[in-house]
C-alpha positions in Angstrom: -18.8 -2.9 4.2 -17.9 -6.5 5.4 -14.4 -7.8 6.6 -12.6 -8.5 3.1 -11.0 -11.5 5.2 -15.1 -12.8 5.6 -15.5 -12.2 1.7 -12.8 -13.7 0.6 -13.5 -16.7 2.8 -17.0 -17.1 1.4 -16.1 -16.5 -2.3 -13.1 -19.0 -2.1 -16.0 -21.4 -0.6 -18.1 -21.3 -3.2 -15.5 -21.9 -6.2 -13.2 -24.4 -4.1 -16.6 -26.3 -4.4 -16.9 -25.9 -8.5 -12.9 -26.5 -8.9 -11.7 -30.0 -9.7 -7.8 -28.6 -9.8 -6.1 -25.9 -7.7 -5.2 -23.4 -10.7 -1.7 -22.2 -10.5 -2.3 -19.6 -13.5 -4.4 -16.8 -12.8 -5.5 -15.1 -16.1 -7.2 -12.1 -16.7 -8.6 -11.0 -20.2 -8.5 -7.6 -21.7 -10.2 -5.9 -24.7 -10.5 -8.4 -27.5 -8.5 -11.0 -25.6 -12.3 -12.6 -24.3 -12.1 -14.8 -26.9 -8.7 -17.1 -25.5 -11.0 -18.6 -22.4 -13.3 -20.3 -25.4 -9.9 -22.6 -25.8 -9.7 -23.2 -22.3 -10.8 -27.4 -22.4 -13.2 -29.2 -19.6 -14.2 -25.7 -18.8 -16.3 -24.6 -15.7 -18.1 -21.1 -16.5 -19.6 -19.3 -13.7 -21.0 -15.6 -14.7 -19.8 -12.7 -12.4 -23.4 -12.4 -10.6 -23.5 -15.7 -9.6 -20.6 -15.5 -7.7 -20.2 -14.2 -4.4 -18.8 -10.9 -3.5 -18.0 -10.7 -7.4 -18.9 -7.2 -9.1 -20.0 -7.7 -12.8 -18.5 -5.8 -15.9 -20.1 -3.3 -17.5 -18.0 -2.4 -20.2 -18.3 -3.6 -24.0 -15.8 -6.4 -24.8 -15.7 -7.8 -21.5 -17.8 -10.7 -21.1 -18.5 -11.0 -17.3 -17.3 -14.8 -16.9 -15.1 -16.9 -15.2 -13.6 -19.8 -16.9 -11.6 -22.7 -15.1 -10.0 -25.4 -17.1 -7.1 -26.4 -18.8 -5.2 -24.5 -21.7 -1.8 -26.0 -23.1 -2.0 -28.8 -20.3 -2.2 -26.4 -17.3 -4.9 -25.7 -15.1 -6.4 -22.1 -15.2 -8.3 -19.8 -14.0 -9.3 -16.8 -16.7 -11.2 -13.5 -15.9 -13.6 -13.1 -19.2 -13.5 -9.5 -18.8 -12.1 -7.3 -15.7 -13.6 -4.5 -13.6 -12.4 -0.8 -13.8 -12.0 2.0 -11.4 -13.8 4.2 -13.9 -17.3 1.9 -13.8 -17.8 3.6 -10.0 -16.0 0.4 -8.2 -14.1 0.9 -5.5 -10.2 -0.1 -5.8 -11.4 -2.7 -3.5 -13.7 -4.3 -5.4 -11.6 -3.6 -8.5 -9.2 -6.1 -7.4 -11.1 -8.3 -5.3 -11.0 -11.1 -8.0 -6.8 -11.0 -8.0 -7.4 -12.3 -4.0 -9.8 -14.7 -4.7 -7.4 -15.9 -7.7 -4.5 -16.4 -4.7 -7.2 -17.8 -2.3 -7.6 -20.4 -4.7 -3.8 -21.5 -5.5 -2.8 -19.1 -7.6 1.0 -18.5 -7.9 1.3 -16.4 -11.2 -0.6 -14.1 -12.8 -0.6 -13.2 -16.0 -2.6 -10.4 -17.0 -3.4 -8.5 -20.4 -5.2 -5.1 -21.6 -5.3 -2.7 -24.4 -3.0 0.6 -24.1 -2.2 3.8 -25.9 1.4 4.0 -27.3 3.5 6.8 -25.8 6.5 5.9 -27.3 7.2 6.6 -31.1 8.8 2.9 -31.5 5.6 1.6 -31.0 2.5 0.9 -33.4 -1.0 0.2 -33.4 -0.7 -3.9 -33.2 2.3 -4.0 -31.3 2.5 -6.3 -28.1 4.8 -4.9 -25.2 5.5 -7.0 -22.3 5.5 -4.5 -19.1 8.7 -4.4 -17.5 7.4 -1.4 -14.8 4.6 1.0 -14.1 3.7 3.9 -12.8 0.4 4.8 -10.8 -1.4 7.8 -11.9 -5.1 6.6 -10.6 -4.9 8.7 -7.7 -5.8 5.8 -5.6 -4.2 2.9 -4.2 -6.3 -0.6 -3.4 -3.6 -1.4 -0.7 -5.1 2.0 1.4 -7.1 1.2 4.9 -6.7 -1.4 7.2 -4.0 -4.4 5.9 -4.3 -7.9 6.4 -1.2 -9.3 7.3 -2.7 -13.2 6.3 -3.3 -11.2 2.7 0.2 -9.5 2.9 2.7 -7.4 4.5 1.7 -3.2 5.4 4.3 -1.9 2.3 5.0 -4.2 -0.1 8.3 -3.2 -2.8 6.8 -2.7 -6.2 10.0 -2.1 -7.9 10.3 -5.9 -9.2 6.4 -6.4 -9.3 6.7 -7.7 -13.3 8.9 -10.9 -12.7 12.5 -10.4 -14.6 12.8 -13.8 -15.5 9.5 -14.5 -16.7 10.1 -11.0 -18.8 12.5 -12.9 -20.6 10.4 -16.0 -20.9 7.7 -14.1 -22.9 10.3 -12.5 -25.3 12.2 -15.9 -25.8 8.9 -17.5 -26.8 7.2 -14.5 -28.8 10.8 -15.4 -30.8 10.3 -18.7 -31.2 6.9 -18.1 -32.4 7.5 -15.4 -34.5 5.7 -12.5 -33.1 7.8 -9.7 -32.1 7.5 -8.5 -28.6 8.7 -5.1 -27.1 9.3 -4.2 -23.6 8.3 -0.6 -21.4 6.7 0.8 -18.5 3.0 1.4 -18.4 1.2 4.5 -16.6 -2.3 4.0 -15.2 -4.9 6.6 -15.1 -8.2 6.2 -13.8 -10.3 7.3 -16.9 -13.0 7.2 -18.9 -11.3 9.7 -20.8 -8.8 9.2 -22.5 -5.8 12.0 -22.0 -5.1 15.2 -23.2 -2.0 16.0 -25.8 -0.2 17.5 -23.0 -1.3 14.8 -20.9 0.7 12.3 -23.1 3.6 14.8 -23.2 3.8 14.1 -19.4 3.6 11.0 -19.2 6.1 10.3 -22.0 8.5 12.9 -19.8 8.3 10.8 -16.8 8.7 7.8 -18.3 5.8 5.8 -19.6 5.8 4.0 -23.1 2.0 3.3 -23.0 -1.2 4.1 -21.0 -4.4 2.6 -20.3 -6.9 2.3 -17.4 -6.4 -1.0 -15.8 -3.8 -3.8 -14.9 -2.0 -1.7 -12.5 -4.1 -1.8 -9.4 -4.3 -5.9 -10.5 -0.7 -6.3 -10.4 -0.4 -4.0 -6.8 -2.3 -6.5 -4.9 -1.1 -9.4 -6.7 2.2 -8.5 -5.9 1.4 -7.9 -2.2 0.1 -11.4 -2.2 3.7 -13.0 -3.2 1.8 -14.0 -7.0 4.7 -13.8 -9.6 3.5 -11.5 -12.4 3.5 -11.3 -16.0 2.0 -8.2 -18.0 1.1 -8.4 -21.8 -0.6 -5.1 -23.8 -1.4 -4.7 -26.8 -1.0 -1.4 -28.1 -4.3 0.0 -30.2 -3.6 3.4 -30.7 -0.8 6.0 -30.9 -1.6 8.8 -28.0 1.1 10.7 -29.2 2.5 14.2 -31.3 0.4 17.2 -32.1 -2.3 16.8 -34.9 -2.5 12.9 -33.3 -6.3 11.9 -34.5 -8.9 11.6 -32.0 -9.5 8.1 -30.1 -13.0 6.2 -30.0 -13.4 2.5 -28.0 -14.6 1.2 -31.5 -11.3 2.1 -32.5 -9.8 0.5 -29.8 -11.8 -2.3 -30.1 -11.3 -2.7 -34.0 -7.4 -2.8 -33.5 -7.4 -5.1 -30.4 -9.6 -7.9 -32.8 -7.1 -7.7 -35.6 -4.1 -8.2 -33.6 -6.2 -11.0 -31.6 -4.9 -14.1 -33.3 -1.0 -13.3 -32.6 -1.8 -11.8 -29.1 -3.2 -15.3 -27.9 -1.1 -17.3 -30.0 1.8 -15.9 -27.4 -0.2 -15.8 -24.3 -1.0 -19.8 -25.2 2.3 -20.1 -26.1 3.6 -18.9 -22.5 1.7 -20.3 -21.0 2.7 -23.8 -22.7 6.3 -22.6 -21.1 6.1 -21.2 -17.4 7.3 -23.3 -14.9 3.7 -24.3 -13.1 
């Protein structure tokens, strides 16, 4: 495998040539959310497999594109669909496009997915903005050799969603009138989805929804000094006894209803962070 510092040197070479503007918002896109780089205006799209280094997504809903432009007046850079540990990618390469994001200019990442509800409060629509996390991968993409250029050996993770931009997000999802609830979001590797006494764990230790993502994204975005903002939106309830069994189209059918509200706050965030 080649130096990640030579990857990252070449992959930054090729889109520092096909950027205009240094982004300062790095976005990435998660089930149903695709749609929100469509808005993006004076747009430069480049597919995942013509880019250098990039891996390309496999998984339905996630478009494989890169899309660099302006939304609400800001210059951005949005992932059309992530990568996941489950599709057989190393953590590595999992969150190889969060480096490239802060080789670029990036300073604050703002990153979305769909989730499971663990806590009863929740509902299938709901939007939580993650104030914490816990990783239950079983892998870590900060493991091997560390870059100190990239970051420092052990980074603190116990302020890795930004507190003041927490509050940002819930002062606008007021003012817009979408309600916006706040917990800690467990990571497991996947494709299945987890067992009933699973959940029960996970809801013992502390988790208020689950999915298969965002975490190793925020890790290394977080060792690279980007400030960090998590949005999910919940699509099913992995909860109690007699709880119905879970399908992607499911997922999928929930995370396009609640679509129109879910970007109408990311936009609207957007239009108020301090880049």
């Amino acid at each position: 495998m080649e130096d990640l510092l030579v990857k990252l040197k070449e992959t930054r070479k090729y889109l520092s040539d096909n950027i205009k503007e240094i982004p300062k918002i790095g976005l990435i896109l998660g089930s149903g959310l695709g749609t929100l780089a469509d808005e993006i205006e004076d747009a430069i799209i480049i597919d995942y497999k013509d880019i250098p280094n990039f891996p390309v997504s496999t998984v339905e809903g996630h478009a494989g594109q890169l899309v660099i432009g302006k939304l609400m007046g800001k210059q951005v850079i949005a992932m059309k669909g992530r990568f996941h540990y489950y599709e057989g990618y190393s953590m590595k390469e999992v969150t190889f496009p969060v480096r490239v994001m802060k080789a670029v200019g990036v300073e604050l990442l703002l990153v979305t997915n769909a989730c499971g509800g663990l806590n009863p409060d929740l509902y299938p629509g709901a939007l939580v903005v993650i104030n914490d996390h816990i990783n239950m991968t079983g892998n870590n993409p900060l493991i091997g050799p560390n870059y100190p250029e990239l970051g420092p050996r052990f980074p603190d993770m116990s302020d890795a969603y930004d507190k003041e931009l927490i509050g940002l997000v819930h002062r606008v999802g007021g003012k817009i009138g979408v309600e916006t609830h706040e917990g800690v979001y467990v990571s497991i590797s996947g494709p299945t989805y987890s067992s009933k006494a699973e959940s029960k764990m996970f809801q013992l230790i502390g988790a208020d929804t689950i999915g298969m993502s965002t975490v190793p994204e925020v890790i290394v975005a977080k060792h690279g000094g980007m400030r960090v903002i998590g949005i999910s939106c919940v699509t099913d309830m992995a909860i109690f006894e007699g709880t119905e069994t879970i399908s992607h189209e499911q997922v999928m059918a929930v995370a396009d209803e609640t679509r129109p509200k879910f970007i109408n706050l990311v936009k609207s965030v957007i239009d108020e962070v301090p880049f």
